[in-house]
Rosetta silent file (secondary structure, phi, psi, omega in degrees, C-alpha in Angstrom):
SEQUENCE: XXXXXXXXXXXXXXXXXXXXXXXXXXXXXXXXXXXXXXXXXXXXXXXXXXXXXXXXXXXXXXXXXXXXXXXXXXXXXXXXXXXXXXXXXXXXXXXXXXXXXXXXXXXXXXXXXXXXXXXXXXXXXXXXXXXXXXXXXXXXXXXXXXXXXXXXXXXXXXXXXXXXXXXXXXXXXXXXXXXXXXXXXXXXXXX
SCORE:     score description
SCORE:     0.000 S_00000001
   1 L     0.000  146.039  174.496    9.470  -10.520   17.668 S_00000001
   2 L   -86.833   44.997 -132.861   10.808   -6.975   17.928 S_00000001
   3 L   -84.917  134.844  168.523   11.990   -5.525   20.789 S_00000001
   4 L  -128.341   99.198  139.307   12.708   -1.634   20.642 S_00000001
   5 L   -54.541   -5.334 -168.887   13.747   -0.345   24.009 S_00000001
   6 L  -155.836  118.170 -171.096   14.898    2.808   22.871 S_00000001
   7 L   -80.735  -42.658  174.296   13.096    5.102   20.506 S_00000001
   8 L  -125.756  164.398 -155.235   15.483    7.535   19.243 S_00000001
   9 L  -136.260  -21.254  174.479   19.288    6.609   18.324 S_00000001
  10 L    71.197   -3.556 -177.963   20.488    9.782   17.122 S_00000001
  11 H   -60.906  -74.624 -152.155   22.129    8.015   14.048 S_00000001
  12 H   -77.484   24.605  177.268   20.010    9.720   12.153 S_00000001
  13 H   -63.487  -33.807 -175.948   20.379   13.486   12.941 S_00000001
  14 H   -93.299   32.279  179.326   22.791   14.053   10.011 S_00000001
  15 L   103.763  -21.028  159.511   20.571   12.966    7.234 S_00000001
  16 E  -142.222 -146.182 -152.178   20.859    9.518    6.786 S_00000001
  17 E  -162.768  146.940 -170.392   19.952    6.135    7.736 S_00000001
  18 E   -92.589  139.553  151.278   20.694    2.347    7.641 S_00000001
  19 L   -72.408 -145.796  159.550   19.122    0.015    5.352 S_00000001
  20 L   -95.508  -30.245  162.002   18.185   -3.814    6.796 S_00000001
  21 L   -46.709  -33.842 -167.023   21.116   -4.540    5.363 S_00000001
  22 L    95.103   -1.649  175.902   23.046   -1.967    7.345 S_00000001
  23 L   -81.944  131.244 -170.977   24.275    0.045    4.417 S_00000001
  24 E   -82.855  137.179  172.593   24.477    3.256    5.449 S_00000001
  25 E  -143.373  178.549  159.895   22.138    5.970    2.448 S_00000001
  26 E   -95.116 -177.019 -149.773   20.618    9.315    2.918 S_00000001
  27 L  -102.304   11.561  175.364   17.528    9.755    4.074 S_00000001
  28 L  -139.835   67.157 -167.093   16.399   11.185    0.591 S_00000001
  29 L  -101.474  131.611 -174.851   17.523    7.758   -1.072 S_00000001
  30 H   -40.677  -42.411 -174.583   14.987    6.557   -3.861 S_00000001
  31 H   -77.619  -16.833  178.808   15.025    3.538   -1.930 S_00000001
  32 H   -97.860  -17.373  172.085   14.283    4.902    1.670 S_00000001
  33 H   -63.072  -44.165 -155.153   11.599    7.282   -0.404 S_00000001
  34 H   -72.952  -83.730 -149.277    9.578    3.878   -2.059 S_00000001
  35 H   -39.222  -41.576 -173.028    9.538    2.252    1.939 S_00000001
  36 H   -60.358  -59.173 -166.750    8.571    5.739    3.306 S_00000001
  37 H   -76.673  -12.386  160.192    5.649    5.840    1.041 S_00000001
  38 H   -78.120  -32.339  175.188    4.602    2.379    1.869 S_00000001
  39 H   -48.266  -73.528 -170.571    4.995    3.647    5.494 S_00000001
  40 H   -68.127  -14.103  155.010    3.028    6.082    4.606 S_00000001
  41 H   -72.562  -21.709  158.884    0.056    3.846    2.955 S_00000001
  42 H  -104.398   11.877  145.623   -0.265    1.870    5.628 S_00000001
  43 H   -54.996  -57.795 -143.221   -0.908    4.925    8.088 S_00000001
  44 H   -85.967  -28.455  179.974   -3.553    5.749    5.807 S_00000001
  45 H   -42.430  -38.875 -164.404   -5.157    1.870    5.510 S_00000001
  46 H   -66.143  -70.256 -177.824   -5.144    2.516    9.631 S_00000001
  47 H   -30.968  -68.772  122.307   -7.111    5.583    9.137 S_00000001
  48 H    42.030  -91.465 -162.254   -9.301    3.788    7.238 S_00000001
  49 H   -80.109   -7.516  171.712   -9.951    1.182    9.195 S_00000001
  50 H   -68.043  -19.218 -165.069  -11.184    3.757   12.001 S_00000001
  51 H  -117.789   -6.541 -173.804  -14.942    3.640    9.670 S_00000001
  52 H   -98.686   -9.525  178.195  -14.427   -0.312    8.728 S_00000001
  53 L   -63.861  103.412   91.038  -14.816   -2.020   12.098 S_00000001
  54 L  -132.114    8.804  178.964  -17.914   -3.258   11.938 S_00000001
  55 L   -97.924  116.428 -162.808  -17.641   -4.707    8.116 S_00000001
  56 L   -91.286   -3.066  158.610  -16.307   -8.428    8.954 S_00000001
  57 L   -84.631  -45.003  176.748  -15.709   -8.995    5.724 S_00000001
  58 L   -78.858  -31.674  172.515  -13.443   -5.689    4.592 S_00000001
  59 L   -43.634  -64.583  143.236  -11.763   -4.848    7.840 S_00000001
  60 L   -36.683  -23.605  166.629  -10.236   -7.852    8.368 S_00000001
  61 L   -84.667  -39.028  164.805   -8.837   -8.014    4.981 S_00000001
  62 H   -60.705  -11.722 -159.593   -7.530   -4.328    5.628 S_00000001
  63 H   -87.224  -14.990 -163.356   -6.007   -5.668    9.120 S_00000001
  64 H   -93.515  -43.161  174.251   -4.183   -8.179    6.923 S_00000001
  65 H   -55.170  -40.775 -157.183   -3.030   -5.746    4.265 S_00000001
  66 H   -84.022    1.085 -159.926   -1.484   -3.277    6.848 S_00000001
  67 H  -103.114  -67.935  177.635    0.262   -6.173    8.118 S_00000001
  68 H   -64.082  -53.736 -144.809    2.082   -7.437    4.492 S_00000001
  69 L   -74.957  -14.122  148.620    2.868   -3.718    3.624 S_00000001
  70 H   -39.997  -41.619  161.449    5.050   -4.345    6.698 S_00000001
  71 H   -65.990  -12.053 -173.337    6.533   -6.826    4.935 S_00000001
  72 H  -118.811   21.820  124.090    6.697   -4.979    1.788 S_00000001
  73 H   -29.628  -97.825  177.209    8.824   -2.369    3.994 S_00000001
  74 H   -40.285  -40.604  155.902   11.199   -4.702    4.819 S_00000001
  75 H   -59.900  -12.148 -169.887   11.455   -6.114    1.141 S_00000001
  76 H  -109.495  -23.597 -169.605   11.876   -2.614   -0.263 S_00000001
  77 H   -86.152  -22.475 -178.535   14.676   -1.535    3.001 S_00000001
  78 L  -124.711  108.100 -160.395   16.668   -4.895    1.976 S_00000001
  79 L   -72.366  144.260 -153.567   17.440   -4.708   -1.752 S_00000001
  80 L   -82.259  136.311 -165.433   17.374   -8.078   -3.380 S_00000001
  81 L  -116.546  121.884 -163.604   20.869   -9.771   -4.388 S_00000001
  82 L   -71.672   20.588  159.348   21.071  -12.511   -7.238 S_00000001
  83 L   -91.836    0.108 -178.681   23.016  -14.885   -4.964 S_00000001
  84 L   -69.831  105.334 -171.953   19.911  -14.352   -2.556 S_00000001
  85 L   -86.749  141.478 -179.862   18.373  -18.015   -1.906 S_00000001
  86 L   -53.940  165.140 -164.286   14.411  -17.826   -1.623 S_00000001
  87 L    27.729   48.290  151.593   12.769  -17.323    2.003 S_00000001
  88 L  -112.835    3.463 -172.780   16.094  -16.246    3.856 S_00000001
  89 L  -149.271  118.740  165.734   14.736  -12.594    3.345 S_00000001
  90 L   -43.024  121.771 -134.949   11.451  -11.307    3.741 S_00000001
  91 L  -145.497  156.682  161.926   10.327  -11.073    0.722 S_00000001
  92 L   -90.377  129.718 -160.541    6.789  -10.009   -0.773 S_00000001
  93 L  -109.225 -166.413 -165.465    5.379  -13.444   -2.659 S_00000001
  94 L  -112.115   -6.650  146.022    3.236  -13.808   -5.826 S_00000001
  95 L   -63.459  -46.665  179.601    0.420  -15.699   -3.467 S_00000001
  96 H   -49.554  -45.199 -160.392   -0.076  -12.377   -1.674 S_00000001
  97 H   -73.748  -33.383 -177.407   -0.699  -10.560   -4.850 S_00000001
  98 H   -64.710  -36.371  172.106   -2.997  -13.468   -6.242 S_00000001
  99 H   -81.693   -3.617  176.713   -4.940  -13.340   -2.696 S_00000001
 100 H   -96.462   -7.278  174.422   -5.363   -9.565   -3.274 S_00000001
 101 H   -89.853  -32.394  175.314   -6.917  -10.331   -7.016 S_00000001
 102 H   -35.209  -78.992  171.092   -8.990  -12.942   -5.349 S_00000001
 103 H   -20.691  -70.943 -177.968  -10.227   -9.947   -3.027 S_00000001
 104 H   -46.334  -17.951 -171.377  -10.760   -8.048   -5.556 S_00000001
 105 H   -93.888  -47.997  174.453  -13.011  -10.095   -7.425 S_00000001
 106 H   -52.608  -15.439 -173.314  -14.854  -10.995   -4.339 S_00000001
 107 H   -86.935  -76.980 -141.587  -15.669   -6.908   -3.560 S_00000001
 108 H   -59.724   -7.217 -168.710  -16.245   -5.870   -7.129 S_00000001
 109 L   -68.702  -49.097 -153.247  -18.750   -9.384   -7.613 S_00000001
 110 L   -66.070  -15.298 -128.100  -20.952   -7.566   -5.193 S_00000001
 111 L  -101.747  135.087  166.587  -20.401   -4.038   -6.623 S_00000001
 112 L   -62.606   83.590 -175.459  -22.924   -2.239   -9.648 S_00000001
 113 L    -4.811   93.631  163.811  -21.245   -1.845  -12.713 S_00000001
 114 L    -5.719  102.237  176.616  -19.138    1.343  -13.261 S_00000001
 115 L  -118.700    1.027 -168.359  -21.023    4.006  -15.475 S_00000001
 116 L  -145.447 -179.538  167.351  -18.793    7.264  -14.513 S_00000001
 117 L   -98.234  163.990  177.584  -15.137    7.556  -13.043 S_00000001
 118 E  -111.937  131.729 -163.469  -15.705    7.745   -9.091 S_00000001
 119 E   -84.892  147.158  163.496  -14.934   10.980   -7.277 S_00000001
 120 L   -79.294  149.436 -176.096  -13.390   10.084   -3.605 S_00000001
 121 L   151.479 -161.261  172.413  -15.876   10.849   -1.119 S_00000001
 122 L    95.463 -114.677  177.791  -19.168    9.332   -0.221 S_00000001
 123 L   -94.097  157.775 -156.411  -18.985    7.841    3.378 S_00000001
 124 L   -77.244   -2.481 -178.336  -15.854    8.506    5.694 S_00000001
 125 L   -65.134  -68.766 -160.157  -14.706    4.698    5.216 S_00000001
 126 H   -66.073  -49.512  176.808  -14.621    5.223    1.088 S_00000001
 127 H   -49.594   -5.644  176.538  -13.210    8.737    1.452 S_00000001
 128 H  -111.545  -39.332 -164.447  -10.316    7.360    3.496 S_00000001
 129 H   -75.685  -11.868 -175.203   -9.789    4.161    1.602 S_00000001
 130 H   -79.167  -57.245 -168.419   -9.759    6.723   -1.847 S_00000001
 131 H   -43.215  -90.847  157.429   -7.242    8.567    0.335 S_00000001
 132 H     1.513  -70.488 -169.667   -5.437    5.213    1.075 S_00000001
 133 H   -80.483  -14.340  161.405   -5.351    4.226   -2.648 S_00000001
 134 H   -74.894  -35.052  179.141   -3.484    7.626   -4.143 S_00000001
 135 H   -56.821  -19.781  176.623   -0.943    7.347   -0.935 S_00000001
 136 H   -74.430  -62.517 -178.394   -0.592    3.576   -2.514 S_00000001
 137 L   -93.881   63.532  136.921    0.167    4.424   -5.966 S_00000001
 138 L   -96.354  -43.988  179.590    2.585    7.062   -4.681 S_00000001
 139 L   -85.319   -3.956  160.019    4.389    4.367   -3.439 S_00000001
 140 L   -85.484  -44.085  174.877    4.232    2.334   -6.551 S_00000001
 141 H   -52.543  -58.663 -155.388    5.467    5.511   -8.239 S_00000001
 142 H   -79.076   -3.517 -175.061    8.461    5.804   -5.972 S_00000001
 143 H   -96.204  -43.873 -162.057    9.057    1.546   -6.325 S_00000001
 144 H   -84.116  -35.660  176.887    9.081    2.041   -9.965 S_00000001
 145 H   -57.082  -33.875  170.682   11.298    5.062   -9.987 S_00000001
 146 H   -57.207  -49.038  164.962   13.735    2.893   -7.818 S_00000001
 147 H   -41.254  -74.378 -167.424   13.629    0.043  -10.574 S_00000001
 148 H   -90.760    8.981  135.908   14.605    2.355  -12.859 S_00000001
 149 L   -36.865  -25.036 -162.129   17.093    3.860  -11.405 S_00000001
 150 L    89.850    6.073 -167.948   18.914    0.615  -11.653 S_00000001
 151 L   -87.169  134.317 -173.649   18.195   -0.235   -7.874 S_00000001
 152 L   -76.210  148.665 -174.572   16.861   -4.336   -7.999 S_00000001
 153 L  -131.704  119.498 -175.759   13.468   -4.154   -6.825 S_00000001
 154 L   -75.722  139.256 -179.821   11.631   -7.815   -6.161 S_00000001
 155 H   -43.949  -34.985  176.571    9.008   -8.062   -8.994 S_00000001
 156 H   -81.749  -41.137  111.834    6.389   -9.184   -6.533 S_00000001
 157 H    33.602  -84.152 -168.155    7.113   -6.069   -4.394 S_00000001
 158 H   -54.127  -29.657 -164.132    5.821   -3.916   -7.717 S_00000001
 159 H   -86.834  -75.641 -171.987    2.595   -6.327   -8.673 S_00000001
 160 H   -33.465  -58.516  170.001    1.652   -5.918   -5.164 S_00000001
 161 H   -45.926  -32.205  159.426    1.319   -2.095   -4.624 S_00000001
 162 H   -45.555  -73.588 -166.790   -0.383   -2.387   -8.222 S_00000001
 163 H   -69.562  -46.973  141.024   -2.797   -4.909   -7.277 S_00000001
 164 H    -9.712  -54.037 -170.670   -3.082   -2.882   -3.797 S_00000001
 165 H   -84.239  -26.933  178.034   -4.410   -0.043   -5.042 S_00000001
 166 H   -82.404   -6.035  156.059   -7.117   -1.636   -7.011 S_00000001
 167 H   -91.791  -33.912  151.114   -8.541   -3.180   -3.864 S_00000001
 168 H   -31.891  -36.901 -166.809   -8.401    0.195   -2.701 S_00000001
 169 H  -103.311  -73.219 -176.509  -10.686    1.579   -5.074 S_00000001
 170 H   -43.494  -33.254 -174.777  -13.033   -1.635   -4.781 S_00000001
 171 H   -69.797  -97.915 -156.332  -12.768   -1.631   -0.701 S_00000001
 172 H   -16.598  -73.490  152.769  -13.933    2.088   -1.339 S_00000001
 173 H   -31.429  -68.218 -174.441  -16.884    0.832   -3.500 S_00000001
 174 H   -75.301  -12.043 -175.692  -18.084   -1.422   -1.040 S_00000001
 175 H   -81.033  -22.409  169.688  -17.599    0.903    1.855 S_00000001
 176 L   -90.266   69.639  152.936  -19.861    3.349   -0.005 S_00000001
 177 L    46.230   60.458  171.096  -22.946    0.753    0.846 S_00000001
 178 L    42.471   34.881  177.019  -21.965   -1.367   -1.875 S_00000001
 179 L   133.672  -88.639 -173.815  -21.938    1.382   -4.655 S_00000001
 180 L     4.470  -27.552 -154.468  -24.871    3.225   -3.161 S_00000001
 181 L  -119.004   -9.350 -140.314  -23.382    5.894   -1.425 S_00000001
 182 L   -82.304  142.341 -155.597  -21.101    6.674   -4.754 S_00000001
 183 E  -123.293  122.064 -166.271  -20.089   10.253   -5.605 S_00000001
 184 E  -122.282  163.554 -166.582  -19.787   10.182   -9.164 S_00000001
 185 L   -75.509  127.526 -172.997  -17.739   12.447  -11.897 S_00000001
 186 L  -122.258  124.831  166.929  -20.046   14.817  -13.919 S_00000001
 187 L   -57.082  136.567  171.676  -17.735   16.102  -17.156 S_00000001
 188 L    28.457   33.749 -164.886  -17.813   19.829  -17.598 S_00000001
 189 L   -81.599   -0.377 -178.124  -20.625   20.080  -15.532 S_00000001
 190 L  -115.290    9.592  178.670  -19.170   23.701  -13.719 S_00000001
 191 L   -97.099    0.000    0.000  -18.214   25.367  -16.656 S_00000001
């Protein structure tokens, strides 16, 4: 459990910020960018999740997701060290990502077959979870830029945000009344 008695600390007026480690970076560190943008994906899952209460099947899977990208926070704020023995550090695992392909399969079973790309939009659920899934692979962007930076990134960390986004786009699907509601891409239809 977490206790924060005190909201601001003032450490961070001149620009930077502690990792979970306690290593001091700036606050426009690749690595405090990738968490920030997970930060910022699970804001938008919340948002979201303002048009999903009453679907007991998708909600609940979102309530679970906004929960692990906490966790994939904390795995991206403490960068992984090869003397690092598994589960002493919160770590993102390769069962999350496997229960989010699961998911995925279970949405998209229900779902019409793709005949266009899908514009976000439709009902205010899909239009937030489309929202949701570019703020997601922003944060896959900013994980992978970190990688290749040379910064160690855990490998499950990256499959997740990946696999993340594509329940995004399927949660979206089903949220538009299981396809139904679907705003779809017309090619050079405004020229």
């Amino acid at each position: 459990m977490v206790t924060l008695n005190r909201i601001y600390t003032r450490t961070g007026d001149g620009g930077r910020t502690r990792l979970a480690t306690g290593e001091p970076v700036s606050k426009t560190s690749l690595r405090v960018e990738a968490y920030g943008a997970v930060d910022e994906t699970n804001a938008t899952v919340g948002l979201a999740r303002l048009h999903t209460g009453a679907d007991t099947l998708l909600d609940p899977m979102l309530a679970r997701v906004q929960n692990e990208l906490f966790d994939l926070g904390a795995d991206l704020a403490t960068p992984p060290k090869p003397e690092e023995v598994d589960g002493t550090v919160l770590r993102i695992l390769d069962s999350q990502v496997e229960r989010l392909e699961r998911e995925i399969d279970e949405l998209n079973g229900a779902l019409p077959p793709l005949a266009s790309f899908v514009l976000p939009g439709g009902t205010p659920a899909a239009a937030t979870l489309h929202l949701a899934r570019t703020v997601c692979r922003r944060a896959e962007r900013r994980a992978v830029a970190l990688q290749e930076a040379g910064e160690p990134v855990s490998p499950a960390a990256l499959k997740y945000l990946n696999r993340l986004s594509d329940l995004l786009f399927v949660a979206a699907r089903w949220a538009n009344d299981r396809g139904s509601a679907e705003v779809f891409w017309k090619s050079g239809a405004t020229r």
